[in-house]
C-alpha positions, -999 to +999 in steps of 0.1 A: +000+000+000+018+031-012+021+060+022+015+093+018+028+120+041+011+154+039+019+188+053-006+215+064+018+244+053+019+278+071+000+309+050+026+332+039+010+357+017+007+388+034-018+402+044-020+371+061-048+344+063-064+327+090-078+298+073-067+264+075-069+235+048-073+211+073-085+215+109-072+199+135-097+176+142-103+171+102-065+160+107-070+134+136-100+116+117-082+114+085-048+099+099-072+073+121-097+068+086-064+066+064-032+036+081-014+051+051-010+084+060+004+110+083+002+146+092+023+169+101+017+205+106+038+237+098+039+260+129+021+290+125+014+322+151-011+339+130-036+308+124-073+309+135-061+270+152-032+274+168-001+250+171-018+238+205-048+231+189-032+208+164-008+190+189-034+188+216-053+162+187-016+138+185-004+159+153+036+167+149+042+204+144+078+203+117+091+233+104+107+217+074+082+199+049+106+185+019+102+150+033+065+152+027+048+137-007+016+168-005+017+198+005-017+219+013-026+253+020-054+279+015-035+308-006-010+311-031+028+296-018+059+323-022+074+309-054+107+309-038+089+287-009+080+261-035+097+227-029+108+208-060+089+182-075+060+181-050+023+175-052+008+207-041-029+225-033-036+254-028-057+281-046-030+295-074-052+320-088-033+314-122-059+301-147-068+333-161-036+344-160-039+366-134-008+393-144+005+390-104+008+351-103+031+353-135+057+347-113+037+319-093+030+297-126+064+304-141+080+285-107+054+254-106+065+248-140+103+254-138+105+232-099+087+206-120+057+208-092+019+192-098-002+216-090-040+213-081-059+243-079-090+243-054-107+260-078-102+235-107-113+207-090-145+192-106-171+165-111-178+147-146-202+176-156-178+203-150-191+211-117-168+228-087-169+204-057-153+227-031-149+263-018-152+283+004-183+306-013-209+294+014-193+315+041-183+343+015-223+345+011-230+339+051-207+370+061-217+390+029-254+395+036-244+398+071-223+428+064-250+440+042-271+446+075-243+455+093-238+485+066-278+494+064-282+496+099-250+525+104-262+544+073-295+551+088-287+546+123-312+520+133-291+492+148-254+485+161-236+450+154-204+434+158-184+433+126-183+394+116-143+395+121-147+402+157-166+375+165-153+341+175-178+319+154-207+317+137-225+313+169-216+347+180-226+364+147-257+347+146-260+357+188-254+394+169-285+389+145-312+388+171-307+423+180-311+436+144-349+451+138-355+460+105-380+482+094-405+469+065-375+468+036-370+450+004-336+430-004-328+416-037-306+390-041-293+370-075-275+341-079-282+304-074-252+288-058-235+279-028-228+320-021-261+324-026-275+295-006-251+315+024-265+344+019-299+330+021-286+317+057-284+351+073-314+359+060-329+331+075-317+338+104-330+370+105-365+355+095-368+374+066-400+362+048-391+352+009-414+364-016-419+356-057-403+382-079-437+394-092-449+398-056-417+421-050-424+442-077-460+447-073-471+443-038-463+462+000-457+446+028-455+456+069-422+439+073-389+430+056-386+403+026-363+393+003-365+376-032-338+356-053-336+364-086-320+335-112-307+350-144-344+341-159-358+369-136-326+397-147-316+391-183-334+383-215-328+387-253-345+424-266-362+408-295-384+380-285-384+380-245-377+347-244-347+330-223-330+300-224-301+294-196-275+273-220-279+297-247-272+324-216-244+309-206-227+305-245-238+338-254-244+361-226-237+391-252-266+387-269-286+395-237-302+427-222-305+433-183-342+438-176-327+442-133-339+481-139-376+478-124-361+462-094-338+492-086-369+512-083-382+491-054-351+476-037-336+489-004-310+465-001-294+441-031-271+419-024-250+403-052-239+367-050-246+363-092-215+348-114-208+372-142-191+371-175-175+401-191-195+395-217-231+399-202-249+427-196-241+450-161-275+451-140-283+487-138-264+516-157-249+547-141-275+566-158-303+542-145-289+554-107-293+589-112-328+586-124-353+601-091-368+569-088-335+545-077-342+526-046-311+514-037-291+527-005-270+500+005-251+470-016-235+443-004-215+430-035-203+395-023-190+388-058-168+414-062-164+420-098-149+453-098-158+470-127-183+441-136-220+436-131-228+463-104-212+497-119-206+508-078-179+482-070-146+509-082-125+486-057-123+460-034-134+471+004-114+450+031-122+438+062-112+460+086-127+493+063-157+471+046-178+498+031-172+527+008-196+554-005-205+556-046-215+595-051-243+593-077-241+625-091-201+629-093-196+590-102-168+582-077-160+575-040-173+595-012-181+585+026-201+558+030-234+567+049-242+605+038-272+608+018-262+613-019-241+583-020-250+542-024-233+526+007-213+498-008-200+470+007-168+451-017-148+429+004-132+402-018-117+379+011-156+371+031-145+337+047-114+351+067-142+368+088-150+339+101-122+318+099-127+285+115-161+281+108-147+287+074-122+262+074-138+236+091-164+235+065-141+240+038-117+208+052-147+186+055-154+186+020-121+182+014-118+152+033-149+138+020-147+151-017-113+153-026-089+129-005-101+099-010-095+101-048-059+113-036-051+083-014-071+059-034-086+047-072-096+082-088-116+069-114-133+099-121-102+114-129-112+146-107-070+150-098-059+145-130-085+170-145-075+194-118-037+193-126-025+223-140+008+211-143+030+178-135+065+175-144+076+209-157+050+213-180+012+221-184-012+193-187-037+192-216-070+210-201-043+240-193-020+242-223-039+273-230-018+291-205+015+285-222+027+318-233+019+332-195+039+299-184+067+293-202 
């Protein structure tokens, strides 16, 4: 039976990052799951599990990892940290040749390193099997409160980062009272399903689409909105999502009559350059724009939602967009859209984040590592093995060679 040795490397990227790969107690049940493994565990002051945590549960804290055969982390790894020939994962933020990983994809190639990309791994239909976007949703929509209650003063909460769990945030939600306001949200997917979450918690009341354009109601409610409720072609109203998806330029945004009656919209959509942007510049300066607060968990700056100019971070989440002079002002004065950008959500809450993140992992992922992966779901999520680019990713080769 062939052993595998794996270490839990230390995040190096600055600013630095909480998360963890693989919790502590994630570690114990796959050593005791797994004869043919070990763990061992980088030390690390800055993690949201500390060194105790880890060696508390029988793991080996070891500074230097070249003896092990995989080596796992949550952000990109230093190039000159990389360690020849090794099986790596980590989120490499290289696949649309991101100009600032360059550097990054030039080194996996050159220290002949096989590199599998959180973010790349997927089922038989093309399907991503793991992430972190429930808890970018979960913290999004609760920063979205979080930013409506300070502009209009109704309500003071604990940012999401200074709480220990989700527990504690959620102990936060049950002094929010909202007044009777309506929240848009589009998207479908796990970031959406978090968002959802919070406003569960909140016991917002879900309505229809129709029933949020047309009716009133004495307390707050949200609707979701799938790209059938935003988009649709200008000729013959009709929609189909696969021709969407191939050819989201030939689409219109018909989002406009919902900026007329939203108070809150919170963005959890995937977008393409190629599709339409939800609401215009010109569409927010018309008398009748509703909107005072968005929390845009996506993050596309200069994509669907023409307010995200930048990227907010955690400790300075929200940023005003002045209507009238089309740039940044302050936040909660009364010409501007209160906007809400971060692009790093799940380091607010960090363990939750990881534990949830390392259980799929575990159950998703690992066993196809350790065992028969029949599916192919490593190989497919290989960008590169033995100094050059695998097949899926040969489109890359004038950013990585």
């Amino acid at each position: 039976m062939q052993t595998f040795k794996i270490g839990v490397l230390r995040e190096e990227k600055s600013p630095p990052d909480k998360r963890v790969p693989l919790t502590p107690l994630i570690c114990a049940e796959l050593v005791k799951q797994y004869p043919n493994i070990s763990i061992v565990i980088q030390p690390s002051p800055i993690r949201c599990y500390s060194d105790d945590e880890y060696t508390s549960f029988g793991l080996t804290l070891q500074e230097d990892l070249s003896d092990c055969d995989i080596l796992m982390g949550v952000k990109e790894v230093p190039a000159e940290k990389l360690i020849v020939g090794k099986k790596y994962f980590f989120f490499s933020h290289t696949i649309k040749k991101q100009a600032h990983n360059q550097k990054l994809m030039k080194a996996l190639i050159q220290k002949k390193i096989q590199m599998i990309d959180y973010e790349t791994l997927t089922d038989k239909k093309n399907n991503r099997i793991i992430g972190f976007g429930r808890y970018a949703g979960i913290v999004g929509a609760y920063n979205g409160i979080l930013g409506y209650g300070l502009k209009y003063d109704l309500f003071r909460i604990k940012p999401a980062h200074q709480c220990r769990d989700k527990a504690e945030m959620e102990e936060e939600l049950k002094r929010v009272k909202l007044p009777n306001i309506k929240i848009a949200l589009t998207g479908g997917g796990r970031v959406a399903n978090g968002a959802i979450e919070t406003l569960s918690a909140l016991k917002i009341r879900k309505v229809t689409a129709e029933e949020f354009l047309m009716a009133s109601f004495r307390e707050p409610v949200y609707c979701q909105l799938n790209p059938r409720d935003y988009v649709e072609r200008p000729n013959d109203h009709n929609f189909d999502l696969n021709d969407f998806f191939m050819h989201p330029e030939h689409f219109v945004s018909k989002f406009p009559p919902f900026t007329k009656v939203t108070d809150l919209y919170i963005s959890t959509h995937y977008w393409d350059p190629r599709s339409p942007k939800m609401f215009t510049k010109k569409d927010m300066k018309s008398s009748d724009f509703r909107i005072s607060v968005i929390a845009d968990i996506t993050c596309d700056v200069d994509g669907s939602v023409p307010t995200t100019i930048r990227a907010s971070s955690i400790s300075q989440p929200f940023y005003g967009y002045n209507i009238i002079k089309e740039k940044e002002d302050l936040p909660f004065t009364k010409d501007t859209i209160c906007v809400m950008a971060v692009d790093n959500l799940p380091c607010e809450l960090p363990r939750n984040a990881s534990d949830d993140f390392g259980k799929d992992l575990a159950e998703r992922v690992l066993p196809f590592v350790f065992g028969e992966d029949k599916d192919k779901i490593i190989k497919r999520a290989s960008i590169c093995k033995d100094g050059k680019l695998t097949l899926n990713y040969e489109y890359l080769s004038d950013y990585a060679y």
